[in-house]
C-alpha positions in Angstrom: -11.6 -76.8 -84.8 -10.6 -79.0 -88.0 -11.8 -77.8 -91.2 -15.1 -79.0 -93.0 -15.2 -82.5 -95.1 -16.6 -85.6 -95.2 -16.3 -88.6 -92.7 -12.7 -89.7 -92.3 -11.1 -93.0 -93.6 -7.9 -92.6 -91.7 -7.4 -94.9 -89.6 -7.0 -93.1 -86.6 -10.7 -92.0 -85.2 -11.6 -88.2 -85.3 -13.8 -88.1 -82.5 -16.8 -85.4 -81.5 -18.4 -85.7 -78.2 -22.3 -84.8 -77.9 -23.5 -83.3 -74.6 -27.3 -82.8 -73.9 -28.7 -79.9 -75.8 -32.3 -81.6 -75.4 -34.5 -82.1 -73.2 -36.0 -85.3 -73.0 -39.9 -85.6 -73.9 -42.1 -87.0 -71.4 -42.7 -90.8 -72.1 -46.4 -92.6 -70.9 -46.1 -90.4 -67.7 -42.2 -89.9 -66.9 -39.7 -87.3 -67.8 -35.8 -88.0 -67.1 -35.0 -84.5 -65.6 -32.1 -83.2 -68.0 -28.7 -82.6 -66.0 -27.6 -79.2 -65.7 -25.0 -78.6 -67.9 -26.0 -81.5 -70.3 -23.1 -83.5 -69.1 -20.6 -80.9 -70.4 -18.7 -81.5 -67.4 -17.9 -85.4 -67.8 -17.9 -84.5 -72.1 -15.0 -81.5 -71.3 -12.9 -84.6 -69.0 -13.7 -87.4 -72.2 -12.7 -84.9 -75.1 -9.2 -83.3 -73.2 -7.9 -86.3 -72.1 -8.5 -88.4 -75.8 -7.1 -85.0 -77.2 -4.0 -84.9 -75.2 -3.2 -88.7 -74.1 -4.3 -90.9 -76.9 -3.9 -91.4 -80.5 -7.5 -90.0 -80.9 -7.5 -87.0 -83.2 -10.9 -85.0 -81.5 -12.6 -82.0 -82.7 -14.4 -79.5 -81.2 -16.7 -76.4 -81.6 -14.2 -73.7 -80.5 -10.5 -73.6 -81.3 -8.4 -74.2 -78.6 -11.0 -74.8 -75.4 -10.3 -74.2 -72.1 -9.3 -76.9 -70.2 -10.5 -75.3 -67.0 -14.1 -74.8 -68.0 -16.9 -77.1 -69.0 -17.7 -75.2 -72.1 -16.5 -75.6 -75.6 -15.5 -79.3 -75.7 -18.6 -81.2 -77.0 -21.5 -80.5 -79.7 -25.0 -80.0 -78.7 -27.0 -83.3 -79.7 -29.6 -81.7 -81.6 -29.7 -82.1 -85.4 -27.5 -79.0 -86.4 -25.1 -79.5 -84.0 -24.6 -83.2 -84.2 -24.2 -81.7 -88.3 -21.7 -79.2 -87.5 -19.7 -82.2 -85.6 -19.8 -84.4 -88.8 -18.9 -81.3 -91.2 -16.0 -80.7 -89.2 -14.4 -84.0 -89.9 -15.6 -86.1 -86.9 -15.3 -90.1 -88.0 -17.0 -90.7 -84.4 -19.3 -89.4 -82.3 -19.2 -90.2 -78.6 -23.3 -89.7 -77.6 -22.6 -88.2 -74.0 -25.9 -87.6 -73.9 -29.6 -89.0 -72.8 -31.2 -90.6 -76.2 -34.6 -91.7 -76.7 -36.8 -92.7 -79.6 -37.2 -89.6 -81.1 -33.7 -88.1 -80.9 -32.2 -87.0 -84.0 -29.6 -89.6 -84.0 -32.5 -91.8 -84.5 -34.7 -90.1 -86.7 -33.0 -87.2 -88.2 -33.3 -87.5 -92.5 -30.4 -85.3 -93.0 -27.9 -87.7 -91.2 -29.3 -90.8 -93.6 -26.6 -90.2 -96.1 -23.7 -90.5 -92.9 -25.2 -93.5 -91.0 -23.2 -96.1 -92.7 -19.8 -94.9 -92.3 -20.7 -92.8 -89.0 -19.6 -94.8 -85.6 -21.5 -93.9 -82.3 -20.0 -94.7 -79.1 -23.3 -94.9 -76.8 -26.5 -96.9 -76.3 -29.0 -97.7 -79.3 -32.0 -95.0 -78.7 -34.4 -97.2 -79.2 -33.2 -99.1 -76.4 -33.0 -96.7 -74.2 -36.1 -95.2 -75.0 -37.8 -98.2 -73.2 -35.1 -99.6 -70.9 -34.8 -96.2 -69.3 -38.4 -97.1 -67.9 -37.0 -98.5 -64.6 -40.3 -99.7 -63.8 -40.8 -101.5 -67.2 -37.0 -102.8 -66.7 -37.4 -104.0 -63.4 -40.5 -106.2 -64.6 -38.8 -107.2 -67.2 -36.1 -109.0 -65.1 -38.9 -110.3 -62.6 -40.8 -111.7 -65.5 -37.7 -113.9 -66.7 -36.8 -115.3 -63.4 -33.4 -115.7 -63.3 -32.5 -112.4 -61.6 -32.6 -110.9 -57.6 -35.0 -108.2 -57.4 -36.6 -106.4 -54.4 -40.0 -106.0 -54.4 -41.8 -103.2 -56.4 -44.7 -101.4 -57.1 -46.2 -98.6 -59.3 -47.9 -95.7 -58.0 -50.3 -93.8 -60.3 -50.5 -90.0 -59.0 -53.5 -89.1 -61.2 -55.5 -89.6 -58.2 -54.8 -89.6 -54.3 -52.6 -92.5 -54.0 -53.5 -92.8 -50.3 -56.5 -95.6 -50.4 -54.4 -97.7 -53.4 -50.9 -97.7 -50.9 -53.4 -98.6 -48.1 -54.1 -101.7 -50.1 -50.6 -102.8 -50.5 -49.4 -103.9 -47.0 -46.4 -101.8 -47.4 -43.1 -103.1 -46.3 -41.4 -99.8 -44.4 -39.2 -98.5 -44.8 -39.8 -98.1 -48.3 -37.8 -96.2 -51.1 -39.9 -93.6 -53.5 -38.2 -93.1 -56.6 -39.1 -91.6 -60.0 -39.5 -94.1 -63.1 -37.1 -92.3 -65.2 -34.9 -90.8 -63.0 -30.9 -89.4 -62.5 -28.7 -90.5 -60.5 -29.8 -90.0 -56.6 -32.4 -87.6 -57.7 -36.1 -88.0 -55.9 -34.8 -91.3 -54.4 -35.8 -91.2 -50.7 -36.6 -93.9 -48.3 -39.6 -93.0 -46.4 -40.0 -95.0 -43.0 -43.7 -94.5 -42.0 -47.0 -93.8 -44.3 -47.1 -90.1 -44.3 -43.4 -89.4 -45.0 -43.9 -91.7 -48.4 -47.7 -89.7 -49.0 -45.2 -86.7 -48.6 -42.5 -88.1 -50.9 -45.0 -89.0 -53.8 -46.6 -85.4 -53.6 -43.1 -84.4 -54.5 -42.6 -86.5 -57.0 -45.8 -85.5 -58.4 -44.7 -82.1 -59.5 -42.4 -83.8 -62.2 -44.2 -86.6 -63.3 -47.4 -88.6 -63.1 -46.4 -92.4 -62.4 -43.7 -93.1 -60.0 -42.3 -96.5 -58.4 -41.6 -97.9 -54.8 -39.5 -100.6 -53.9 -38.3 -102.7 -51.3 -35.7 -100.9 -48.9 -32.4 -102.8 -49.0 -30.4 -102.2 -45.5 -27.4 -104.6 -46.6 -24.1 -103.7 -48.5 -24.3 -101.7 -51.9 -21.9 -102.1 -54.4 -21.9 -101.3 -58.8 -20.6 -103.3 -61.4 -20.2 -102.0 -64.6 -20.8 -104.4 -67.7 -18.6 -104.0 -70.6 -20.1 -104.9 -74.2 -18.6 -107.5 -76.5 -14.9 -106.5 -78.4 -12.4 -108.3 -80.0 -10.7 -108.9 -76.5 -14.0 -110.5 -75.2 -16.1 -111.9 -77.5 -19.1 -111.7 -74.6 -20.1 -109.0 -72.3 -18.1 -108.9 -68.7 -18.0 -107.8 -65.6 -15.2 -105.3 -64.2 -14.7 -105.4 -60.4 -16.8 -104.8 -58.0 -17.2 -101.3 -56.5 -18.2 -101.1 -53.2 -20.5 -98.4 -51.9 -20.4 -96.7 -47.9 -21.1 -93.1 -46.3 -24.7 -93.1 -47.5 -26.7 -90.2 -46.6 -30.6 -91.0 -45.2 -29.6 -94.5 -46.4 -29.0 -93.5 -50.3 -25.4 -93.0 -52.0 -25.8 -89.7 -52.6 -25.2 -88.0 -55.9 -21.2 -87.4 -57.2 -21.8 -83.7 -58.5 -22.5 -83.4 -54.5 -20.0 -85.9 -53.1 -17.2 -87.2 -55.1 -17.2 -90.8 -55.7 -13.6 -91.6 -54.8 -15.4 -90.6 -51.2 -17.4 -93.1 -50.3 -16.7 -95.9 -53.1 -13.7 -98.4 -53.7 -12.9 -101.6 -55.7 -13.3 -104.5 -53.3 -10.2 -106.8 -53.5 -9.9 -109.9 -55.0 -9.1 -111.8 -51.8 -12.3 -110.0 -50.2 -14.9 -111.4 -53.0 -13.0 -114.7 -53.2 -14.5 -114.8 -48.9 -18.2 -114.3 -50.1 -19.5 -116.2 -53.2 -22.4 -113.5 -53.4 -20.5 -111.3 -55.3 -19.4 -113.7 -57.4 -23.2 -114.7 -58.4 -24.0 -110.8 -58.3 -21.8 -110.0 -61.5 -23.0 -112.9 -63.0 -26.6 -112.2 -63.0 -25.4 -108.4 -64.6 -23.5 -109.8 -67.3 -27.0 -111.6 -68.0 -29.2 -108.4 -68.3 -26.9 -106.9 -70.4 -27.4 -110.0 -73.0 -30.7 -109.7 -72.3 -31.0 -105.9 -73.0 -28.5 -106.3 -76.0 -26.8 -103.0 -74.8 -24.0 -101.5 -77.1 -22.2 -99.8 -74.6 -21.1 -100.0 -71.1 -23.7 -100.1 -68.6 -23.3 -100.0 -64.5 -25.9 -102.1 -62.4 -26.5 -100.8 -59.0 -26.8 -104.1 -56.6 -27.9 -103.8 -52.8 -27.8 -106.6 -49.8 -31.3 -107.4 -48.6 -29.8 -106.7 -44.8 -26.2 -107.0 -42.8 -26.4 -110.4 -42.4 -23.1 -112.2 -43.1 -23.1 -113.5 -46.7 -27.0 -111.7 -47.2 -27.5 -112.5 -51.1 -27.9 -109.2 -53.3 -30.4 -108.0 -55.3 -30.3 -105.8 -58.7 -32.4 -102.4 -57.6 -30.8 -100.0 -60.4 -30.2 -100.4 -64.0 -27.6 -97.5 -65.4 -27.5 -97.3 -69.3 -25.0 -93.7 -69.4 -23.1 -94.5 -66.2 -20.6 -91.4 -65.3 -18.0 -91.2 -67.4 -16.2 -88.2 -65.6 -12.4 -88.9 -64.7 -9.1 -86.6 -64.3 -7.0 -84.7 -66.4 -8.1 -81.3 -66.6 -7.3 -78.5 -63.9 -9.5 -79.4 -60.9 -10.9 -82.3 -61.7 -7.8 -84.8 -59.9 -10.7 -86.5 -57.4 -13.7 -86.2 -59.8 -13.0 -90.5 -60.7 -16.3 -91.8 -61.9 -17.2 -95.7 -60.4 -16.7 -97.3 -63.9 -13.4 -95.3 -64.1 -12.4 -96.3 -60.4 -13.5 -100.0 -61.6 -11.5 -100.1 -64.8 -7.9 -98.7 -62.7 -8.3 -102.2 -60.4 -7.6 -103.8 -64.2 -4.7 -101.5 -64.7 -6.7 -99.3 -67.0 -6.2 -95.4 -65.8 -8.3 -93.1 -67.8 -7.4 -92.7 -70.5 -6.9 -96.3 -71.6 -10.7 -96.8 -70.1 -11.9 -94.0 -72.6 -9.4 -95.4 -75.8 -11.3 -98.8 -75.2 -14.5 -97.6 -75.3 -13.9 -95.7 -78.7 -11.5 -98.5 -80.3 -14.0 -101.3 -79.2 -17.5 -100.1 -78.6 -18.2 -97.9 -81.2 -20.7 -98.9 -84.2 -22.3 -97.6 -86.8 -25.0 -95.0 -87.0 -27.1 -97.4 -89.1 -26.3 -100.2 -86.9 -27.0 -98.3 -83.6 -30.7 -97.4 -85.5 -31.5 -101.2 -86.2 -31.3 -101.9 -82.5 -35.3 -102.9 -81.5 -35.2 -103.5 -77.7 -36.7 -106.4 -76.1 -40.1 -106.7 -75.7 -41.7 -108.3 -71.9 
Protein backbone atom coordinates (compact mmCIF):
# COMPACT_ATOMS: atom_id res chain seq x y z
CA UNK A 1 0.00 0.00 0.00
CA UNK A 2 1.83 3.35 -0.97
CA UNK A 3 1.70 6.08 1.40
CA UNK A 4 -0.90 9.03 1.22
CA UNK A 5 -0.37 12.19 -1.28
CA UNK A 6 -1.69 13.83 -3.93
CA UNK A 7 -2.18 12.69 -7.66
CA UNK A 8 1.11 11.67 -9.26
CA UNK A 9 3.09 13.57 -12.02
CA UNK A 10 5.48 10.84 -12.68
CA UNK A 11 5.36 9.68 -15.64
CA UNK A 12 4.86 6.24 -15.00
CA UNK A 13 0.92 5.63 -14.13
CA UNK A 14 0.10 4.63 -10.40
CA UNK A 15 -2.84 2.68 -11.04
CA UNK A 16 -6.05 1.65 -8.50
CA UNK A 17 -8.52 -0.78 -9.74
CA UNK A 18 -12.33 -0.25 -8.61
CA UNK A 19 -14.48 -3.34 -8.14
CA UNK A 20 -18.34 -3.11 -7.52
CA UNK A 21 -19.11 -2.07 -3.98
CA UNK A 22 -22.65 -0.79 -5.36
CA UNK A 23 -25.40 -2.00 -6.28
CA UNK A 24 -26.90 -0.52 -9.22
CA UNK A 25 -30.29 1.45 -8.66
CA UNK A 26 -33.23 0.41 -10.62
CA UNK A 27 -33.55 2.50 -13.88
CA UNK A 28 -37.48 3.15 -15.55
CA UNK A 29 -38.18 -0.53 -14.57
CA UNK A 30 -34.70 -2.58 -14.87
CA UNK A 31 -31.97 -3.40 -12.42
CA UNK A 32 -28.47 -4.87 -13.76
CA UNK A 33 -28.12 -7.67 -11.13
CA UNK A 34 -24.68 -6.82 -9.36
CA UNK A 35 -22.05 -9.78 -9.89
CA UNK A 36 -21.03 -11.63 -6.96
CA UNK A 37 -17.92 -10.59 -5.92
CA UNK A 38 -18.13 -7.17 -7.77
CA UNK A 39 -15.82 -8.28 -10.36
CA UNK A 40 -12.94 -8.77 -7.76
CA UNK A 41 -12.11 -11.77 -9.58
CA UNK A 42 -11.24 -10.18 -13.14
CA UNK A 43 -9.88 -6.73 -10.79
CA UNK A 44 -7.37 -9.29 -8.63
CA UNK A 45 -6.05 -10.81 -12.53
CA UNK A 46 -5.92 -6.73 -13.91
CA UNK A 47 -4.04 -5.40 -10.71
CA UNK A 48 -1.27 -8.62 -10.32
CA UNK A 49 -0.35 -8.89 -13.65
CA UNK A 50 0.19 -4.67 -14.21
CA UNK A 51 1.97 -4.99 -10.74
CA UNK A 52 4.28 -7.71 -11.74
CA UNK A 53 4.68 -7.52 -15.66
CA UNK A 54 4.51 -3.89 -16.69
CA UNK A 55 5.90 -0.66 -15.92
CA UNK A 56 2.63 0.17 -14.09
CA UNK A 57 3.32 1.20 -10.49
CA UNK A 58 -0.38 -0.14 -8.78
CA UNK A 59 -1.64 0.36 -5.41
CA UNK A 60 -3.80 -1.46 -3.43
CA UNK A 61 -5.89 -1.60 -0.10
CA UNK A 62 -3.77 -4.20 1.70
CA UNK A 63 -0.05 -4.63 1.67
CA UNK A 64 1.13 -7.35 -0.02
CA UNK A 65 -2.26 -9.22 -1.43
CA UNK A 66 -2.66 -12.59 -2.07
CA UNK A 67 -2.22 -13.54 -5.38
CA UNK A 68 -4.41 -16.69 -4.87
CA UNK A 69 -7.44 -14.92 -3.63
CA UNK A 70 -9.88 -12.39 -5.14
CA UNK A 71 -9.68 -10.11 -2.17
CA UNK A 72 -7.46 -7.23 -1.48
CA UNK A 73 -6.56 -6.07 -5.04
CA UNK A 74 -9.06 -3.35 -5.90
CA UNK A 75 -11.01 -0.39 -4.03
CA UNK A 76 -14.70 -0.50 -3.55
CA UNK A 77 -16.31 2.15 -6.07
CA UNK A 78 -18.16 3.98 -3.54
CA UNK A 79 -17.12 7.49 -2.65
CA UNK A 80 -14.68 6.71 0.39
CA UNK A 81 -13.14 4.04 -1.22
CA UNK A 82 -12.66 5.43 -4.68
CA UNK A 83 -10.96 8.46 -1.88
CA UNK A 84 -8.83 6.06 -0.12
CA UNK A 85 -7.49 4.96 -3.80
CA UNK A 86 -6.65 8.62 -4.71
CA UNK A 87 -5.12 9.34 -1.06
CA UNK A 88 -2.89 6.58 -1.51
CA UNK A 89 -1.20 7.89 -4.54
CA UNK A 90 -3.20 6.40 -7.44
CA UNK A 91 -2.66 8.78 -10.81
CA UNK A 92 -5.39 6.25 -12.36
CA UNK A 93 -8.19 4.56 -11.65
CA UNK A 94 -9.18 1.52 -13.75
CA UNK A 95 -13.40 1.55 -13.16
CA UNK A 96 -13.81 -2.39 -13.10
CA UNK A 97 -17.05 -1.71 -12.19
CA UNK A 98 -20.89 -1.14 -13.38
CA UNK A 99 -21.39 2.87 -13.56
CA UNK A 100 -24.46 4.71 -14.01
CA UNK A 101 -25.68 8.24 -13.74
CA UNK A 102 -25.65 8.52 -10.21
CA UNK A 103 -22.36 6.81 -9.28
CA UNK A 104 -19.93 8.73 -7.36
CA UNK A 105 -17.49 8.98 -10.09
CA UNK A 106 -20.08 11.03 -11.61
CA UNK A 107 -21.53 12.98 -9.06
CA UNK A 108 -19.41 12.78 -6.07
CA UNK A 109 -18.41 16.80 -4.82
CA UNK A 110 -15.50 15.63 -2.85
CA UNK A 111 -13.65 14.20 -6.01
CA UNK A 112 -14.27 17.86 -7.92
CA UNK A 113 -11.02 19.07 -6.77
CA UNK A 114 -9.14 15.60 -8.48
CA UNK A 115 -11.16 15.43 -11.80
CA UNK A 116 -8.79 17.26 -13.83
CA UNK A 117 -5.65 15.55 -13.26
CA UNK A 118 -7.48 12.11 -12.35
CA UNK A 119 -7.51 9.54 -15.53
CA UNK A 120 -10.29 6.76 -15.64
CA UNK A 121 -9.80 3.84 -17.58
CA UNK A 122 -13.67 2.78 -18.30
CA UNK A 123 -16.86 3.98 -19.87
CA UNK A 124 -18.38 7.61 -19.33
CA UNK A 125 -21.38 6.94 -16.69
CA UNK A 126 -23.58 8.87 -18.33
CA UNK A 127 -23.26 6.70 -21.13
CA UNK A 128 -23.71 3.81 -19.69
CA UNK A 129 -26.42 4.85 -17.72
CA UNK A 130 -28.59 4.80 -20.88
CA UNK A 131 -26.76 2.62 -23.30
CA UNK A 132 -26.90 -0.21 -20.73
CA UNK A 133 -30.82 -0.13 -21.63
CA UNK A 134 -30.49 -2.90 -24.26
CA UNK A 135 -33.87 -2.20 -25.31
CA UNK A 136 -33.28 1.57 -25.77
CA UNK A 137 -29.80 0.47 -27.52
CA UNK A 138 -31.23 -1.83 -29.71
CA UNK A 139 -33.81 0.91 -31.06
CA UNK A 140 -31.41 3.07 -31.29
CA UNK A 141 -29.47 1.17 -33.95
CA UNK A 142 -32.85 0.18 -35.68
CA UNK A 143 -33.84 3.84 -35.84
CA UNK A 144 -30.52 4.76 -37.76
CA UNK A 145 -30.71 2.14 -40.35
CA UNK A 146 -27.50 1.25 -41.12
CA UNK A 147 -27.11 -1.79 -38.75
CA UNK A 148 -28.36 -5.79 -38.77
CA UNK A 149 -30.76 -6.30 -35.97
CA UNK A 150 -33.17 -9.16 -35.20
CA UNK A 151 -36.43 -8.36 -34.42
CA UNK A 152 -37.48 -7.15 -30.91
CA UNK A 153 -40.11 -6.34 -28.67
CA UNK A 154 -40.78 -5.06 -25.15
CA UNK A 155 -42.81 -6.74 -22.74
CA UNK A 156 -44.39 -4.69 -19.86
CA UNK A 157 -44.98 -7.18 -16.76
CA UNK A 158 -47.18 -4.66 -14.82
CA UNK A 159 -49.98 -6.65 -16.06
CA UNK A 160 -50.50 -10.28 -17.53
CA UNK A 161 -48.52 -10.13 -20.57
CA UNK A 162 -50.43 -13.06 -22.10
CA UNK A 163 -53.31 -11.13 -24.25
CA UNK A 164 -50.36 -8.23 -25.41
CA UNK A 165 -47.80 -11.45 -26.69
CA UNK A 166 -51.03 -12.94 -28.26
CA UNK A 167 -51.12 -9.82 -30.36
CA UNK A 168 -47.71 -9.99 -31.63
CA UNK A 169 -47.59 -13.08 -33.99
CA UNK A 170 -44.66 -14.35 -32.25
CA UNK A 171 -41.87 -15.80 -34.17
CA UNK A 172 -40.75 -19.09 -31.97
CA UNK A 173 -38.53 -19.93 -30.86
CA UNK A 174 -38.07 -16.70 -29.23
CA UNK A 175 -35.27 -15.46 -26.72
CA UNK A 176 -36.50 -13.72 -23.21
CA UNK A 177 -33.99 -11.60 -21.83
CA UNK A 178 -33.81 -8.96 -19.21
CA UNK A 179 -33.32 -5.17 -20.41
CA UNK A 180 -30.33 -4.63 -18.25
CA UNK A 181 -28.92 -7.69 -17.87
CA UNK A 182 -25.25 -9.77 -17.20
CA UNK A 183 -23.74 -11.75 -19.22
CA UNK A 184 -25.93 -15.12 -19.99
CA UNK A 185 -28.09 -14.29 -16.99
CA UNK A 186 -32.17 -14.71 -17.64
CA UNK A 187 -31.41 -15.24 -21.38
CA UNK A 188 -33.48 -18.27 -22.44
CA UNK A 189 -34.97 -19.18 -25.66
CA UNK A 190 -38.35 -20.33 -25.19
CA UNK A 191 -39.83 -22.55 -28.19
CA UNK A 192 -43.65 -22.52 -27.57
CA UNK A 193 -46.07 -19.84 -25.78
CA UNK A 194 -46.17 -21.19 -22.37
CA UNK A 195 -42.46 -21.85 -21.84
CA UNK A 196 -41.87 -17.87 -22.80
CA UNK A 197 -45.32 -16.90 -20.29
CA UNK A 198 -43.00 -19.11 -17.91
CA UNK A 199 -39.77 -17.33 -18.77
CA UNK A 200 -41.34 -13.73 -18.31
CA UNK A 201 -42.89 -14.74 -14.84
CA UNK A 202 -39.28 -15.35 -13.93
CA UNK A 203 -37.99 -12.50 -15.12
CA UNK A 204 -40.63 -10.66 -13.31
CA UNK A 205 -39.28 -11.22 -9.85
CA UNK A 206 -36.27 -8.83 -10.82
CA UNK A 207 -37.63 -6.39 -12.78
CA UNK A 208 -40.78 -4.92 -14.41
CA UNK A 209 -40.08 -4.45 -18.24
CA UNK A 210 -38.23 -7.09 -20.03
CA UNK A 211 -37.38 -7.66 -24.00
CA UNK A 212 -37.75 -10.56 -26.61
CA UNK A 213 -36.10 -10.94 -29.62
CA UNK A 214 -35.70 -12.84 -32.65
CA UNK A 215 -33.96 -16.34 -32.11
CA UNK A 216 -30.81 -16.44 -34.18
CA UNK A 217 -29.89 -20.33 -35.11
CA UNK A 218 -26.74 -19.32 -37.30
CA UNK A 219 -22.99 -18.92 -36.18
CA UNK A 220 -22.16 -16.62 -33.11
CA UNK A 221 -19.18 -14.84 -32.82
CA UNK A 222 -17.84 -11.26 -30.60
CA UNK A 223 -15.74 -8.57 -31.72
CA UNK A 224 -14.49 -6.32 -29.45
CA UNK A 225 -14.03 -2.52 -30.51
CA UNK A 226 -11.10 -0.71 -29.35
CA UNK A 227 -11.47 3.19 -28.84
CA UNK A 228 -9.32 5.78 -30.61
CA UNK A 229 -5.26 6.13 -29.45
CA UNK A 230 -2.34 7.47 -30.89
CA UNK A 231 -1.84 4.08 -32.87
CA UNK A 232 -5.39 4.46 -34.41
CA UNK A 233 -6.64 7.61 -34.60
CA UNK A 234 -10.39 5.77 -35.12
CA UNK A 235 -12.07 3.01 -33.29
CA UNK A 236 -11.19 -0.74 -34.68
CA UNK A 237 -12.07 -3.92 -34.72
CA UNK A 238 -9.80 -6.84 -33.26
CA UNK A 239 -10.45 -10.38 -34.68
CA UNK A 240 -13.23 -12.12 -34.73
CA UNK A 241 -14.08 -14.61 -31.94
CA UNK A 242 -16.02 -17.33 -32.75
CA UNK A 243 -18.58 -18.81 -30.44
CA UNK A 244 -19.68 -23.01 -30.31
CA UNK A 245 -20.81 -25.62 -27.37
CA UNK A 246 -23.85 -23.49 -26.61
CA UNK A 247 -26.05 -24.73 -23.99
CA UNK A 248 -30.21 -24.69 -24.73
CA UNK A 249 -28.92 -22.60 -27.69
CA UNK A 250 -27.08 -19.70 -25.48
CA UNK A 251 -23.12 -19.30 -24.88
CA UNK A 252 -23.32 -19.90 -21.54
CA UNK A 253 -21.81 -17.75 -18.82
CA UNK A 254 -17.58 -17.97 -18.36
CA UNK A 255 -17.78 -17.96 -14.34
CA UNK A 256 -19.61 -21.46 -15.40
CA UNK A 257 -17.63 -22.51 -18.48
CA UNK A 258 -14.45 -21.02 -19.28
CA UNK A 259 -14.28 -19.16 -22.44
CA UNK A 260 -11.06 -20.68 -23.89
CA UNK A 261 -13.84 -23.72 -24.00
CA UNK A 262 -16.04 -23.05 -26.49
CA UNK A 263 -14.56 -19.77 -28.19
CA UNK A 264 -11.50 -19.17 -30.63
CA UNK A 265 -10.20 -16.37 -33.00
CA UNK A 266 -11.31 -17.32 -36.48
CA UNK A 267 -8.28 -17.28 -38.89
CA UNK A 268 -7.54 -14.86 -41.36
CA UNK A 269 -7.75 -17.19 -44.28
CA UNK A 270 -11.31 -18.36 -42.76
CA UNK A 271 -12.90 -14.67 -42.82
CA UNK A 272 -11.12 -13.80 -46.09
CA UNK A 273 -13.82 -17.16 -47.42
CA UNK A 274 -16.97 -15.23 -46.12
CA UNK A 275 -17.28 -11.42 -46.71
CA UNK A 276 -19.92 -11.44 -43.76
CA UNK A 277 -17.53 -11.12 -41.26
CA UNK A 278 -15.95 -8.65 -42.96
CA UNK A 279 -19.29 -6.39 -43.05
CA UNK A 280 -20.02 -7.69 -39.36
CA UNK A 281 -16.97 -5.74 -37.80
CA UNK A 282 -17.62 -2.97 -39.84
CA UNK A 283 -21.12 -2.22 -38.77
CA UNK A 284 -19.47 -2.53 -34.84
CA UNK A 285 -16.78 -0.17 -35.35
CA UNK A 286 -19.98 2.10 -36.48
CA UNK A 287 -21.91 1.82 -33.11
CA UNK A 288 -19.04 2.53 -31.25
CA UNK A 289 -18.77 6.00 -33.15
CA UNK A 290 -22.21 6.24 -32.71
CA UNK A 291 -22.21 5.59 -28.96
CA UNK A 292 -18.96 7.66 -28.54
CA UNK A 293 -17.70 4.93 -26.12
CA UNK A 294 -14.31 5.63 -24.22
CA UNK A 295 -13.31 2.35 -23.70
CA UNK A 296 -13.32 -1.00 -25.23
CA UNK A 297 -16.51 -2.47 -25.91
CA UNK A 298 -17.43 -6.26 -27.21
CA UNK A 299 -20.54 -6.66 -29.71
CA UNK A 300 -22.10 -9.98 -29.59
CA UNK A 301 -23.20 -10.83 -33.43
CA UNK A 302 -25.36 -13.99 -34.37
CA UNK A 303 -26.14 -15.65 -37.95
CA UNK A 304 -29.90 -15.48 -38.80
CA UNK A 305 -29.60 -19.51 -39.54
CA UNK A 306 -26.81 -22.13 -41.01
CA UNK A 307 -27.10 -21.25 -44.28
CA UNK A 308 -23.71 -20.83 -46.07
CA UNK A 309 -22.70 -17.18 -46.02
CA UNK A 310 -26.24 -16.30 -43.69
CA UNK A 311 -25.57 -12.45 -43.10
CA UNK A 312 -25.26 -11.61 -39.18
CA UNK A 313 -26.97 -9.53 -37.04
CA UNK A 314 -25.84 -7.31 -33.89
CA UNK A 315 -28.14 -8.97 -30.84
CA UNK A 316 -25.84 -7.77 -27.83
CA UNK A 317 -24.17 -4.68 -27.02
CA UNK A 318 -21.27 -5.17 -24.07
CA UNK A 319 -19.95 -1.85 -22.60
CA UNK A 320 -17.50 -3.78 -19.56
CA UNK A 321 -16.71 -6.79 -21.54
CA UNK A 322 -14.60 -9.40 -19.31
CA UNK A 323 -11.46 -8.39 -18.67
CA UNK A 324 -10.31 -11.59 -16.70
CA UNK A 325 -6.86 -13.18 -18.10
CA UNK A 326 -3.89 -15.34 -16.44
CA UNK A 327 -1.21 -14.70 -14.23
CA UNK A 328 -2.20 -15.50 -10.82
CA UNK A 329 -2.24 -19.17 -9.28
CA UNK A 330 -5.23 -20.88 -10.88
CA UNK A 331 -6.35 -18.72 -13.19
CA UNK A 332 -4.02 -20.25 -16.46
CA UNK A 333 -7.47 -21.03 -18.55
CA UNK A 334 -9.62 -18.18 -17.11
CA UNK A 335 -8.68 -15.99 -20.88
CA UNK A 336 -11.52 -13.51 -21.36
CA UNK A 337 -12.84 -13.24 -25.35
CA UNK A 338 -11.28 -9.71 -25.68
CA UNK A 339 -8.04 -11.15 -24.20
CA UNK A 340 -8.26 -14.29 -26.43
CA UNK A 341 -9.00 -11.59 -29.37
CA UNK A 342 -6.06 -9.32 -28.57
CA UNK A 343 -3.28 -12.69 -28.45
CA UNK A 344 -4.38 -13.35 -32.44
CA UNK A 345 -2.54 -9.60 -32.71
CA UNK A 346 0.41 -10.73 -30.72
CA UNK A 347 -0.81 -8.97 -27.64
CA UNK A 348 -0.69 -11.55 -24.49
CA UNK A 349 -2.10 -10.05 -21.43
CA UNK A 350 -0.38 -8.10 -20.23
CA UNK A 351 0.36 -5.94 -23.24
CA UNK A 352 -3.66 -5.99 -23.80
CA UNK A 353 -4.03 -4.51 -20.13
CA UNK A 354 -0.72 -1.80 -20.62
CA UNK A 355 -2.74 -0.59 -23.78
CA UNK A 356 -5.71 -0.03 -22.25
CA UNK A 357 -4.18 2.13 -19.40
CA UNK A 358 -1.40 3.88 -21.69
CA UNK A 359 -4.06 4.67 -24.44
CA UNK A 360 -7.64 4.60 -23.11
CA UNK A 361 -7.49 6.32 -20.14
CA UNK A 362 -8.98 10.10 -19.66
CA UNK A 363 -9.66 12.37 -17.39
CA UNK A 364 -12.18 12.32 -14.64
CA UNK A 365 -13.61 15.68 -15.82
CA UNK A 366 -13.54 14.57 -19.36
CA UNK A 367 -15.12 11.06 -18.63
CA UNK A 368 -18.13 13.49 -16.66
CA UNK A 369 -18.67 15.67 -19.89
CA UNK A 370 -19.62 12.67 -21.90
CA UNK A 371 -23.72 13.27 -22.70
CA UNK A 372 -24.80 10.04 -24.63
CA UNK A 373 -26.66 10.15 -27.69
CA UNK A 374 -30.09 10.79 -27.69
CA UNK A 375 -32.73 8.49 -30.31
Amino acid sequence: MTSQGAISTTKSPRLAVLFQAIDPPLINGARKPRKPGGYQDSGADIAFVLQSQTNVDVITPTVHPDPSEDSGWCFPDNEDGILNAIRSGASHLWANTVVFSSHPLQTSTRLDEYQKELQVIGQPPLLVDMFDNKEYTNNLLRTNGSFTMPQGWTVNLCTDPRSFLLKQNLPFPIVGKPIRGRGSQGVKVCYCFDELCNHLRTLSQEASIVMLEEYLSGEEATVTIMPPSREHPQYWAMPIVTRFNHEAGVAPYSGAVAVTENSRVLMPEETEKDERYEQAAKECVEVAKLLCVSSPIRIDIRRFNRDLGSQFALFDINLKPNMTGPGRPGRENQSSLTALSAAALGWNYPNLLHHMVEETACSLEKLRAVRPKQS
